[in-house]
C-alpha positions in Angstrom: -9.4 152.5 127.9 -5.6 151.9 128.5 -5.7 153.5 131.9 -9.6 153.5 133.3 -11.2 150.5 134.0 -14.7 150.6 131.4 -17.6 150.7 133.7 -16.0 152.9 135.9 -15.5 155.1 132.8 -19.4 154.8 132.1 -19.8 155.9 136.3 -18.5 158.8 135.8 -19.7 160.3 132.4 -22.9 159.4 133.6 -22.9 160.7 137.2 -21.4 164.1 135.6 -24.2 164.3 133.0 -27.0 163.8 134.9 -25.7 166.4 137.6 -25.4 169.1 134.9 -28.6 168.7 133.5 -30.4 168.5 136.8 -29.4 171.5 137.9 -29.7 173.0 134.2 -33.1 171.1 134.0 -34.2 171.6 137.9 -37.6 173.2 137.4 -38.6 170.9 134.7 -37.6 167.9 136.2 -39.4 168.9 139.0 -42.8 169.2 136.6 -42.8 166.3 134.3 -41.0 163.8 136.5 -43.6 160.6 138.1 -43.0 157.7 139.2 -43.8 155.9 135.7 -41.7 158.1 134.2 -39.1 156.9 136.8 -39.7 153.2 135.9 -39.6 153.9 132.2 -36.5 155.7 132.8 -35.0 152.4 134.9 -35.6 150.8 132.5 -33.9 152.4 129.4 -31.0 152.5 131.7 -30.6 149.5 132.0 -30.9 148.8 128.1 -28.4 151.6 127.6 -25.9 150.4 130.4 -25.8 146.5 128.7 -24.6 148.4 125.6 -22.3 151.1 126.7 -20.9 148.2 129.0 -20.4 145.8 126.0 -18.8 148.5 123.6 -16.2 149.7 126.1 -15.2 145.8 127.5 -15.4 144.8 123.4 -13.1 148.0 123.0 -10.3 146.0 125.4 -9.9 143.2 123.0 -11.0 144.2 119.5 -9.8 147.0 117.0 -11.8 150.2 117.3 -12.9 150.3 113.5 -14.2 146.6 114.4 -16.2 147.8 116.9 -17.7 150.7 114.9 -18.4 148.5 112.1 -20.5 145.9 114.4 -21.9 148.7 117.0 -23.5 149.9 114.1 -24.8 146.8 112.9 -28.3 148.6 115.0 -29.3 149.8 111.6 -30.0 146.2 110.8 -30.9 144.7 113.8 -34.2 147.4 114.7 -36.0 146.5 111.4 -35.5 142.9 112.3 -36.6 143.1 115.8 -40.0 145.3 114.7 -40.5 142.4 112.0 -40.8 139.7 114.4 -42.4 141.7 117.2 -45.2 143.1 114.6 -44.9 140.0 112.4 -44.7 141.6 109.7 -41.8 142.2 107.1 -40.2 145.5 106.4 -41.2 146.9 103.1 -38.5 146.4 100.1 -36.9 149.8 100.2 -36.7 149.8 103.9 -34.9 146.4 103.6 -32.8 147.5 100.5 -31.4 150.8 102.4 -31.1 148.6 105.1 -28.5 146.0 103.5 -26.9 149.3 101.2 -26.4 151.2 104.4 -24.6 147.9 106.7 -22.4 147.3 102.9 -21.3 151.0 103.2 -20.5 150.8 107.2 -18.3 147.9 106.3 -16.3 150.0 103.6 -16.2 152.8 105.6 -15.3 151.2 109.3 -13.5 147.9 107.8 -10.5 148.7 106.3 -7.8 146.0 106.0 -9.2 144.5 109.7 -10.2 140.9 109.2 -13.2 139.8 110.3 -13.5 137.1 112.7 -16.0 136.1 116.0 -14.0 136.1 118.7 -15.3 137.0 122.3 -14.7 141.0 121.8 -16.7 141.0 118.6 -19.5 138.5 120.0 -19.1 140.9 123.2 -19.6 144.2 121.2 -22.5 142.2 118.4 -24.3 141.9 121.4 -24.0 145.5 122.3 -25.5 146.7 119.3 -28.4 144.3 119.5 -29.0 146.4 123.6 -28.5 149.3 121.1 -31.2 148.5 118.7 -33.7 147.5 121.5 -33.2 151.0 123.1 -34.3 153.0 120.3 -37.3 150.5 119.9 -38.0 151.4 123.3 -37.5 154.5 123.3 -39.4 155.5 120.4 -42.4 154.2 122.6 -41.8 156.0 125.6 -40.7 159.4 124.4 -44.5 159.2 123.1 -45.6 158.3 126.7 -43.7 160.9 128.5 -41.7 164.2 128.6 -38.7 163.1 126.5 -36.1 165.4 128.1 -36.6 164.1 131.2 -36.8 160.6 130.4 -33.3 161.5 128.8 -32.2 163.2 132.0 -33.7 160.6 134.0 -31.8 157.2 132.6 -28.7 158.8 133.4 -29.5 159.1 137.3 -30.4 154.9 136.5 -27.0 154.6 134.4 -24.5 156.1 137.4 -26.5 153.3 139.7 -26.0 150.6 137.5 -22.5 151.6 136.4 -20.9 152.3 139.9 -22.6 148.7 141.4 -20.5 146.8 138.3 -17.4 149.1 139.2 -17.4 148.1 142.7 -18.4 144.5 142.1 -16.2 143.6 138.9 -13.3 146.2 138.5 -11.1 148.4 141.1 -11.9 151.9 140.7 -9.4 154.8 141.4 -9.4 158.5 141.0 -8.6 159.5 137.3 -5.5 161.8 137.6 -3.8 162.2 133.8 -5.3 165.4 132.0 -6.0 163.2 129.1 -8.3 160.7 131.3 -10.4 164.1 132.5 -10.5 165.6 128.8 -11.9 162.1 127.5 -14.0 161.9 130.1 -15.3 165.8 129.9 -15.5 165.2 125.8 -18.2 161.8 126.5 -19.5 164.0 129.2 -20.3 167.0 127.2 -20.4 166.0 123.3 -21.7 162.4 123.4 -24.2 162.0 126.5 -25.5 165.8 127.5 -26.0 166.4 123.6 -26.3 163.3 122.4 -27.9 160.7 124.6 -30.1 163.8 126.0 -31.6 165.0 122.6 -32.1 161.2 121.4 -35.2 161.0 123.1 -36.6 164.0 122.0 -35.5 163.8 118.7 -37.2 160.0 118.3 -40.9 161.6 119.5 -40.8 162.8 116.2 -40.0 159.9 113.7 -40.3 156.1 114.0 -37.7 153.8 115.7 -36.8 152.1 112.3 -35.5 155.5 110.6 -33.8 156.9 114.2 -32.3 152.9 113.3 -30.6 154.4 109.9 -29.7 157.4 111.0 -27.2 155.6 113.1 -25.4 154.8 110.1 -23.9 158.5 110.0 -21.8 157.5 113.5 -18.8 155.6 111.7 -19.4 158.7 109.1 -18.7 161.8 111.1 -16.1 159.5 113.0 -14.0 159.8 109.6 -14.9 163.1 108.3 -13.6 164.3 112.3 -10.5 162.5 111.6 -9.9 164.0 108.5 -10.0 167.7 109.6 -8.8 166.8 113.1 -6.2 164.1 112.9 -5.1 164.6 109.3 -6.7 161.0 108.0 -7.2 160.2 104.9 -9.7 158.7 103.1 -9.2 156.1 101.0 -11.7 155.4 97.8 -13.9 152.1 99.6 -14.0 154.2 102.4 -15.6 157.4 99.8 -17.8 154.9 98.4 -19.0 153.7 101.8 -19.7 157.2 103.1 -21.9 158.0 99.9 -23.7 154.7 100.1 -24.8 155.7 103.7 -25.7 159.3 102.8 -27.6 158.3 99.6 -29.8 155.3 101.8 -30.3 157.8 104.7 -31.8 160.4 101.9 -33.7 157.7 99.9 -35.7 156.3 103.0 -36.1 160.2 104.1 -37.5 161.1 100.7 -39.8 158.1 100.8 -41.8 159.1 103.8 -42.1 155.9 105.0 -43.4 155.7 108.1 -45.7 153.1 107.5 -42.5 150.5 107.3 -44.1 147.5 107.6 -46.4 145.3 105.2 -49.1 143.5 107.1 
């Protein structure tokens, strides 16, 4: 972020993602992929691309472990949007995990950072509201189609919507510093082709408001990555934030409960 401009940041981890996987992917892509599929795909893209876009211009103004703390403010916001969608309120242990798991993102992300609604954090709130309305959405239409390429598929949607905002709001250049291309390679490689790619698949499987909580473990391998890779420490809030998470994450997961809501 202190050398690239953000969307064109989001141009090229995108572009670079979705050419991998379509040539990895070309004979399945060629199966499963229609034109509803394609509009489906559209539109998660665009979902996906107002979040990315807010995180990264949020990132510009505010302190990263700001940013983590409200990006993952998603585990809160999905069983809100559900309520009012299917009017109808979350059960109690959904809701209690719910407020546990957001008290234990705030030790853990937090620290000594004072909280305060400027236009970053309002910027980067609203990303994590996109956020939370992507996995809604895509809970529905992994169900609807083939998951791995709708995955595939948003990125091709992403790289459109990402190089228009470059060209229209920022000036692009070629990245040239070793440490721009290994950032880039490392979004490329570890958070999209795995990440954003197997997130679809993944939430075929389970409901949107669980995918919601397991969110919650972001901020968490964050600092157990910083530990054993940048030497970090962790200090006790932080310990009991990370075990708050975990023990939520496990609760809800031991329930069962897919039937979240009470009508």
């Amino acid at each position: 972020m202190a050398t690239l401009p953000p969307l064109e940041i989001l141009a090229i981890r995108f572009f670079l993602s979705f050419l991998i996987l379509s040539l990895i992917f070309y004979n399945h892509l060629h199966r499963t992929v229609t034109k509803p599929l394609l509009r489906s795909a559209a539109n998660l893209g665009a979902i996906l691309f107002a979040c990315m876009a807010c995180e990264l211009i949020s990132l510009t103004t505010i302190d990263s472990s700001m940013a983590s703390f409200l990006e993952n403010t998603a585990v809160a916001w999905v069983p809100l949007i559900l309520a009012v969608k299917n009017r109808a309120l979350p059960n109690k242990s959904t809701s209690i995990c719910t407020l546990v798991i957001v008290c234990g993102i705030g030790l853990l992300t937090l620290n000594t950072t004072e909280f305060h609604l400027s236009s970053g954090e309002l910027i980067c709130l609203c990303g994590s509201v996109c956020y939370a309305f992507w996995i809604i959405k895509t809970t529905k239409e992994a169900r609807r189609f083939d998951p791995l390429s709708l995955g595939i598929t948003q990125f091709f949607f992403l790289t459109l919507y990402s190089t228009a905002g470059t060209f229209l709001f920022e000036i692009p250049f070629i990245p040239t510093k070793p440490v721009e291309w290994e950032v880039i390679l490392a979004l490329t490689f570890i958070c999209t082709i795995l990440g954003f790619t197997l997130q679809p698949v993944a939430q075929r499987y389970t409901t949107s408001e669980k995918a919601g909580l397991f969110t919650a473990v972001n901020p968490l391998f964050a600092a157990i990555l910083g530990f054993v890779i940048l030497d970090e420490r962790f200090s006790f809030p932080q310990i009991i934030g990370g075990t708050l998470i975990l023990f939520s994450i496990a609760l809800i997961q031991a329930a069962g409960s897919r039937n979240v809501f009470r009508h």
